[in-house]
N, C-alpha and C positions, 0 to 999 in steps of 0.2 A: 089407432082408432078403428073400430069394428064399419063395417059396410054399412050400419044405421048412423052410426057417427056419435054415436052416446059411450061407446064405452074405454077406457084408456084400463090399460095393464091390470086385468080379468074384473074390475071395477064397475059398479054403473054411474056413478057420479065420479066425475074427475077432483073433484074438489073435496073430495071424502077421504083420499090418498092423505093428506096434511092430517087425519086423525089415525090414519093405519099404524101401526109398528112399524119399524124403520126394518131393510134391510139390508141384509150386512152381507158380504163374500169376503174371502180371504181366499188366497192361492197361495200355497204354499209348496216348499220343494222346492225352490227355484237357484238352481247353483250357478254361482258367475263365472261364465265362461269367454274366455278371448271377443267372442260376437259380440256382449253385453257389455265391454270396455270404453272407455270413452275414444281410446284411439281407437278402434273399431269403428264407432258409430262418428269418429271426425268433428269430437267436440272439444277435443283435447288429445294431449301427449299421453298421457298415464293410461296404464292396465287397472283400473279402478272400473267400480260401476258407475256407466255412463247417466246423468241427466236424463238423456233423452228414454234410456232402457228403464229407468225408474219411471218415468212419466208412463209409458206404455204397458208396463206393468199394475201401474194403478187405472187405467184407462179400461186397461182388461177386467181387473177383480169388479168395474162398476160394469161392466157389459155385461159381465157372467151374473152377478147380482139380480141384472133385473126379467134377464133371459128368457124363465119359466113362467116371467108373470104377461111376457107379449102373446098377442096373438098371433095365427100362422100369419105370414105373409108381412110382418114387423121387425122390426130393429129397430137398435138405437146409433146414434151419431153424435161422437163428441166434439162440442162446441166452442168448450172454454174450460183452460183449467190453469192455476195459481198455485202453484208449489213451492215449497222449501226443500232443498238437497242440502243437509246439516249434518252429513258425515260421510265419508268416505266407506268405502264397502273391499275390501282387495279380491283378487279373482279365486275362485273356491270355496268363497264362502257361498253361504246360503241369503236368500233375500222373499220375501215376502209382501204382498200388496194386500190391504184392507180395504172395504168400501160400503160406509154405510150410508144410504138414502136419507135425508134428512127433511127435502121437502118435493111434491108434485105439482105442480100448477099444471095442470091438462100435458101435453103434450114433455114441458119442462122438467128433468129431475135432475134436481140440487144433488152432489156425494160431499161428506167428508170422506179424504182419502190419507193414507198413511203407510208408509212402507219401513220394512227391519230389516235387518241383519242377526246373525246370532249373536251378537254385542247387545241391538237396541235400538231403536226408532234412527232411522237415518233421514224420512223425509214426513213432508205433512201438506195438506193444502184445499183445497175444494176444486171440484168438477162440474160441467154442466152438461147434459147428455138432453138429446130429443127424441121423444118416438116418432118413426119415419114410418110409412107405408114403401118397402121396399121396391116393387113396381113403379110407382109413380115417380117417385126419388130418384132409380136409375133411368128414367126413360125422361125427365126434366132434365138431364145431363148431356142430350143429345140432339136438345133443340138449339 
């Protein structure tokens, strides 16, 4: 929100976002590496891509999404998100994160998200992200 307090992600009405076009990021390139394993990340045994590298890869494609629409001095903060990991990924392949906006409530934005392989959809689910007034947000963290 702007310093008047009226405006969210370059909008004037917050409530007018629910008739905008939705938007979408995809990040792509992303090759799986030892790091991105589940034995890496301590969610398991296997050299597979990790749960958790999936979730934070779709976490990303919805931050980079909404990025150019905040104002200086904003971000966003993920609050909630509900996935499916429905196939395995082995390490060198490639993986991919999707993320399209689907609804605004002020402050609130809904993502479907979905991630691939060069096989095919490995995961699915929705996210929920807030826009945060950066300042404030890090300086409530230290009271």
């Amino acid at each position: 929100m702007s310093k008047n307090g009226q405006r969210y992600l370059g909008i004037d009405n917050p409530t007018a976002m629910n008739q905008q076009p939705t938007t979408n990021n995809q990040l792509t390139n992303n090759q799986v590496t030892e790091k991105d394993t589940a034995l890496a990340h301590g969610s398991g045994t296997l050299k597979v891509f990790a749960t958790p590298a999936m979730v934070a890869l779709m976490e990303k494609a919805a931050w980079k999404s909404m990025e150019s629409r905040l104002e200086e001095g904003q971000t966003t903060v993920g609050t909630e998100i509900s996935i499916k990991h429905i196939k395995a990924t082995p390490m060198g392949d490639t993986v991919e994160a999707k993320a399209e906006l689907v609804s605004a409530e002020g402050r609130k934005l809904s993502f479907k998200v979905e991630a691939f392989d060069s096989k095919g959809k490995i995961g699915f689910g929705t996210h929920t992200r807030y826009v945060v007034d950066e300042k404030p947000f890090l300086e409530s963290l230290e009271q």
